[in-house]
C-alpha positions in Angstrom: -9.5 -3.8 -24.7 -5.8 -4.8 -24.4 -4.4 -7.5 -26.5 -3.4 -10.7 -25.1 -0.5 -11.3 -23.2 2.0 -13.9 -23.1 3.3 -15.5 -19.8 6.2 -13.2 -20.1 5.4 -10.2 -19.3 6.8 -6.7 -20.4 6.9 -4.1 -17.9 7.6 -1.2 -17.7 8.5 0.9 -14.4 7.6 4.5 -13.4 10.1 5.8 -10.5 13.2 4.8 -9.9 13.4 5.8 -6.2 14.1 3.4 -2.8 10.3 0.7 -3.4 11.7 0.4 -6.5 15.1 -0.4 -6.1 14.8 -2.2 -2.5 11.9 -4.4 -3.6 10.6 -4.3 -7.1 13.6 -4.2 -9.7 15.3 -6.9 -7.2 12.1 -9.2 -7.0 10.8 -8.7 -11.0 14.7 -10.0 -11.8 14.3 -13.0 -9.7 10.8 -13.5 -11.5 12.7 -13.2 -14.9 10.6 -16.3 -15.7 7.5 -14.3 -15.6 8.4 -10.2 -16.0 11.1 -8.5 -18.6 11.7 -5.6 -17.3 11.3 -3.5 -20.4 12.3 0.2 -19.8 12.4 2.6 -16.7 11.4 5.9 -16.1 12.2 8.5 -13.5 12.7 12.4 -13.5 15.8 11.6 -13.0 17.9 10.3 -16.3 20.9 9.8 -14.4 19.0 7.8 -12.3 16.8 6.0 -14.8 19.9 5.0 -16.7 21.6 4.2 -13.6 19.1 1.9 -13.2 18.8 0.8 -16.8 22.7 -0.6 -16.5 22.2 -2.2 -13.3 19.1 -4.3 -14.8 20.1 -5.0 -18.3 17.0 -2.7 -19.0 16.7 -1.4 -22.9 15.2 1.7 -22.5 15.6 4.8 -19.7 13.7 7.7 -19.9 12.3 10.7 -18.3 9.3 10.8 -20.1 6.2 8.8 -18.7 4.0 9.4 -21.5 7.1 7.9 -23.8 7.4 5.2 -21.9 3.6 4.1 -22.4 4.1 4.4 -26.3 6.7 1.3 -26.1 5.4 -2.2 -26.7 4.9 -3.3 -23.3 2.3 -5.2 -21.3 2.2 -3.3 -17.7 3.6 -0.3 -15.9 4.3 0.1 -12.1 3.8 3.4 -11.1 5.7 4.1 -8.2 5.9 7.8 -8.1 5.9 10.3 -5.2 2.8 12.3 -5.7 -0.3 11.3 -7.3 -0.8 8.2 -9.1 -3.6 9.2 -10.6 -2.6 11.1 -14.1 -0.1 8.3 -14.7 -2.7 5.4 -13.9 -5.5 6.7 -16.2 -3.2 7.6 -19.4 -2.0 3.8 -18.8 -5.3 1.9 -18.8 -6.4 4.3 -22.2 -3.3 3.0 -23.4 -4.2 -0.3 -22.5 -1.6 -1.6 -20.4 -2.3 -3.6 -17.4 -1.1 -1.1 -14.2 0.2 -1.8 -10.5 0.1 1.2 -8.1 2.2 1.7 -5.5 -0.8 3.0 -2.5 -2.2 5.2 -2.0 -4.5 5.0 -5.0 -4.9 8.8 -5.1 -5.2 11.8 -2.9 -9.0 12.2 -2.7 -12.3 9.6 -3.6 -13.1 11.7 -6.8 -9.5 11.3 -8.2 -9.7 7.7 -7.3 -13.1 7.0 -9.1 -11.3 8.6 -12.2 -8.7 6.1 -11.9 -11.0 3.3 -11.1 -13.7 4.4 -14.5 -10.6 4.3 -16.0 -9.5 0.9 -15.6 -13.6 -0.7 -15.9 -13.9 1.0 -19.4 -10.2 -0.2 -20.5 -10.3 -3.8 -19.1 -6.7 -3.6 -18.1 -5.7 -5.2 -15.1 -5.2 -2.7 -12.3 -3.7 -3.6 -8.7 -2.6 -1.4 -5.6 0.0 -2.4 -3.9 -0.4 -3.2 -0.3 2.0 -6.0 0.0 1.0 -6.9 3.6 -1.9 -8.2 2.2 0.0 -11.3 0.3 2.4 -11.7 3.1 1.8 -15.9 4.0 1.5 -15.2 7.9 -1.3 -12.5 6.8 -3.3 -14.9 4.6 -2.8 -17.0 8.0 -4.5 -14.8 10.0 -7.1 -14.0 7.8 -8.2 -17.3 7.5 -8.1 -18.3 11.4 -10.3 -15.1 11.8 -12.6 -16.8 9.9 -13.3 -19.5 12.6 -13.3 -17.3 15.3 -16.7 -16.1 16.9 -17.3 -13.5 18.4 -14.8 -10.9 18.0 -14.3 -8.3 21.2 -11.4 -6.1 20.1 -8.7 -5.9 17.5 -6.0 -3.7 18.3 -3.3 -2.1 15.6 -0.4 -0.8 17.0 2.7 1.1 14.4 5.6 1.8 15.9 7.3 4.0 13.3 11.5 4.5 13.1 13.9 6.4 10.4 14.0 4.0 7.8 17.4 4.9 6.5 19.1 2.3 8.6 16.8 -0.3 7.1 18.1 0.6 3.8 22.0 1.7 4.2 22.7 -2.0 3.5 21.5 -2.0 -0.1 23.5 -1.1 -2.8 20.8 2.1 -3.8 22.0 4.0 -7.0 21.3 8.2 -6.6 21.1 10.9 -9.5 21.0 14.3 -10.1 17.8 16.1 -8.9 15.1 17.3 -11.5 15.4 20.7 -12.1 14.4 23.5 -10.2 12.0 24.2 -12.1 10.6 20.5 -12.6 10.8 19.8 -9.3 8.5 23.3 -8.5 6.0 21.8 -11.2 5.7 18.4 -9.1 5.2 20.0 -6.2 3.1 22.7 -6.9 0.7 19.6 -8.6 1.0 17.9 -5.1 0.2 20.3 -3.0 -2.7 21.9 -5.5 -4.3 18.5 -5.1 -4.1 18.0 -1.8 -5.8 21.2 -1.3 -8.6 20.0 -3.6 -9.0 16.9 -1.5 -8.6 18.2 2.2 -8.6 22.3 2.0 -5.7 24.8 2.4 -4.3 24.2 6.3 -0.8 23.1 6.0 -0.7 21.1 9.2 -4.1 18.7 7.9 -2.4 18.4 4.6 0.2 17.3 6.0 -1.0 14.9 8.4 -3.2 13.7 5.7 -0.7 13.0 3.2 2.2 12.2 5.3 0.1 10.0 8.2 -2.5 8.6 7.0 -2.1 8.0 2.8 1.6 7.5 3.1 1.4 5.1 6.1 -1.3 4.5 8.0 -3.4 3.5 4.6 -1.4 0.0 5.2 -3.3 -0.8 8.6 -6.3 0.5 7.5 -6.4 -1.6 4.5 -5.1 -4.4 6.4 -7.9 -4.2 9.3 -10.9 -3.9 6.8 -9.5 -7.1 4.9 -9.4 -8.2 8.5 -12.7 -7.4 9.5 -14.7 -6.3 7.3 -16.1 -2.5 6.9 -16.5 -0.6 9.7 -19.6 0.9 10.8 -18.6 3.8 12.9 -15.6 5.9 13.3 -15.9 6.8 17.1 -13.1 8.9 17.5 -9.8 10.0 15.7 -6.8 12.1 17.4 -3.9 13.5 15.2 -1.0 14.6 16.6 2.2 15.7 15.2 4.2 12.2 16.4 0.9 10.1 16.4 -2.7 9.2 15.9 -5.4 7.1 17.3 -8.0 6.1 16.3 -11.2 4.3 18.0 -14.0 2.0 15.8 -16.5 -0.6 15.7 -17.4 -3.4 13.5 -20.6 -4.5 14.6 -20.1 -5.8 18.3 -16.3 -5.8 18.0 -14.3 -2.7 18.7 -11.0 -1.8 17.5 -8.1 0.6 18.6 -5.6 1.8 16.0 -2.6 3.4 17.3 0.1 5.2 15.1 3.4 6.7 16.7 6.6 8.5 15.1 9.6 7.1 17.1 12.6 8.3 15.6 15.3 7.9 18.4 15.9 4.6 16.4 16.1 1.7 14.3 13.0 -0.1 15.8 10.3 -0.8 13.5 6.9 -2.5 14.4 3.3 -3.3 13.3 1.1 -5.1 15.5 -2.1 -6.6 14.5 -3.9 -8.5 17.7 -7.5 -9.4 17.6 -8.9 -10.9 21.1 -12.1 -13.3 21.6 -13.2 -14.8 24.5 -11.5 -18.4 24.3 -8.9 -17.2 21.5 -6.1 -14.6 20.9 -4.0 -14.3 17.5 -1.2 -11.8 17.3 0.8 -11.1 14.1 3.5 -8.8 13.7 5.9 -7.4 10.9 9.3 -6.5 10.7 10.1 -3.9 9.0 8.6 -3.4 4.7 12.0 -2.2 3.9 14.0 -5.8 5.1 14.2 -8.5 1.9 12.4 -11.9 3.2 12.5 -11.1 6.8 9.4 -13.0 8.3 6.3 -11.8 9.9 5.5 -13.5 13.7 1.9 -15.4 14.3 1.0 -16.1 17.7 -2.1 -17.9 18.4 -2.8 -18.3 22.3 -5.8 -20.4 23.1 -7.0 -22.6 26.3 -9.5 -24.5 28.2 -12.7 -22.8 29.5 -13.0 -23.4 33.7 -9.2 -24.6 33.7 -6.0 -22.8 34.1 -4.7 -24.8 31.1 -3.5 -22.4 28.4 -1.6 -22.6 25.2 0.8 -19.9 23.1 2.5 -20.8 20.4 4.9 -18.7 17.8 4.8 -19.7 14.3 6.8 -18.7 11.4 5.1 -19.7 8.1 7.3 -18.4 5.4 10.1 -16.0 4.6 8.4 -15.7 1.1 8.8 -11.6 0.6 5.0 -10.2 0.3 6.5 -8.3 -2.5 7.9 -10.5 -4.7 4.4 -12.8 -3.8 2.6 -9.9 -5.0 4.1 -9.4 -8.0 3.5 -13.1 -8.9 -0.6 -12.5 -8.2 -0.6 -9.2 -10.4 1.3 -12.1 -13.2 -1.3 -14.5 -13.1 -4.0 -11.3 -13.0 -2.6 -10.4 -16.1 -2.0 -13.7 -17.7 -4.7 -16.0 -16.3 -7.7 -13.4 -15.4 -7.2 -14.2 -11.4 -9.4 -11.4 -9.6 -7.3 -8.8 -8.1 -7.1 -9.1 -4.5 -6.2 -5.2 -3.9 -8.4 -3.8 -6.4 -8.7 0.1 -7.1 -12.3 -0.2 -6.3 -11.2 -1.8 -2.7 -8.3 1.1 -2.3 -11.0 3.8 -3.2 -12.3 2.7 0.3 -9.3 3.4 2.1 -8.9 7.1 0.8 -12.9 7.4 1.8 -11.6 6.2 5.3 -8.6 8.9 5.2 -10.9 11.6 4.5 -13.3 10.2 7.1 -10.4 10.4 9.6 -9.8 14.1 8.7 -13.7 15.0 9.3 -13.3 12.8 13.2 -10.6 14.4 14.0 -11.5 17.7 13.0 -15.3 18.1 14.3 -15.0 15.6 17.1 -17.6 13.9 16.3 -18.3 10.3 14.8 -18.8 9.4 11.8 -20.9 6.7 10.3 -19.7 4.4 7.7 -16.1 6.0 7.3 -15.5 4.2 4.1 -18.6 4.3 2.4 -17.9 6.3 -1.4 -20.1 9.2 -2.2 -21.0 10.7 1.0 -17.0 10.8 1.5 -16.3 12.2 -1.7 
């Protein structure tokens, strides 16, 4: 079991690359109150010390397993590849973790992770930060007085998200080398293959579509609306994917497109009832405190009166609010709200997506674990 903690927390971070620098490092120094940021990692040392300057930060290393020896409290892991490896040897070295999603490549890694943290008692969280965004929560909650449900819909319209990030001051180092960099990705793509079989093209749409992106909406719509109980159809394309499910009488449309021509960003969740419609939709992850849109239309039944109206609630960052549930996790033994058990769900849903898409067929319970695995 770990020790106790103080309300200041140490931390540690694991990757050095744009989530960190855009959101975390800026957001943890605001919460100096509540985090130290105690030493960062990366494969990089340039970078890693780069970083280490910037932040005031005592230690930078290259050496993950190092890092976990230092007397910290927590570790972000916010790696490319896997999370898994890093996320166990964490919780035996009982520190509390955050995971930048996707939880791991395939449900059996994941339950590894997720044994892990249950025999441990560390504090573990994955980070889906649209989850703590205030006009999320917003929605969420109306939902909850809405009856019957006919259709949700999820449209992403993904852009290059360099221009999104030009504006920040982003440090860069010398790459790993060659031969570390061959290591990394010769332990990405072996466990991709373990998860989803040999075809390039599915491991990439796999990894690149749906755990690198898409996991975000289909956490999102299951905190939404619960588990789905059938995956009706799913169509991956090179530049898209849609997909078509049902949540007992309500159906829901998920549509995914790669639009590169430009700087336009946009996630759409709507969800439509009878006497009720509720829009929300989100700028783009990579823009500091820019706020999410509600819209709630609603109206008379018989009449032609009707009612929209726009709402912003907050330009709170769902990062930085995030990071200040995964404190009081840690310090005050709040209940994760994007547990590793939860997440394990989405990578059953990924896989799921795969089989749709590959047999043409539905598939029952898409996120149930076992069966998936």
């Amino acid at each position: 079991m770990p020790g106790s903690v103080s309300p200041h927390v140490r931390i540690g971070l694991i990757g050095c690359g744009v989530i960190a620098q855009v959101m975390h490092l800026h957001y943890l120094t605001e919460l100096s109150d509540l985090f130290e940021i105690a030493a960062v990692c990366d494969v990089s040392l340039e970078l890693a010390q780069a970083c280490a300057d910037r932040y005031g930060v005592p230690v930078a290393t290259t050496d993950w397993q190092e890092l976990l020896g230092l007397q910290i409290d927590a570790v972000m892991v916010l790696t490319p590849g896997s999370h898994a490896p890093i996320a166990i040897a964490a919780a035996e070295a009982g520190k509390h973790v955050f995971i930048e999603k996707p939880l791991a490549f395939s449900v059996a890694e994941g339950e590894t992770v997720v044994a892990a943290a249950a025999r441990s008692g560390v504090t573990m969280l994955v980070g889906y930060n649209k989850r703590y965004d205030p006009a999320f929560e917003r929605l969420q909650a109306e939902l909850e007085t809405v009856p019957d449900i006919r259709l949700a819909r999820v449209t992403t319209y993904e852009s290059p998200f360099e221009p999104y990030v030009a504006h920040y001051p982003l440090l860069r180092g010398a790459p790993p080398a060659p031969s570390v960099l061959h290591a990394l990705q010769k332990d990405t793509a072996d466990r991709l293959s373990a998860a989803i079989g040999s075809d390039a093209e599915i491991k990439r749409l796999y990894h690149a579509v749906l755990l690198d992106s898409m996991v975000h909406e289909l956490n999102a719509i299951r905190a939404l609306l619960g588990e789905p109980d059938r995956l009706d159809h799913a169509d991956l394309g090179r530049h898209g994917a849609t997909l078509a499910m049902r949540f007992g009488e309500a159906r829901a449309v998920l549509t995914w497109i790669d639009l590169p021509g430009f700087a336009r960003y946009g996630m759409e969740f709507a969800v439509f009832a009878p006497e009720r419609r509720l829009k929300l939709t989100f700028p783009s992850p990579y823009l500091r405190n820019a706020a999410a849109e509600f819209a709630d239309e609603h109206g008379v039944p018989g009449r032609t009166e009707s009612t929209a109206n726009q709402h912003v609630f907050s330009y709170e960052s769902s990062f930085k609010a995030e990071l200040v549930h995964f404190h009081g996790c840690i310090t005050r033994g709040d209940a994760p709200r994007t547990p590793p058990a939860d997440a394990l769900r989405d990578i059953a849903f990924c896989r799921a997506i795969i089989e749709a898409h590959l047999s043409g067929r539905p598939v029952i319970a898409p996120t149930r674990i076992g069966d998936a695995a």
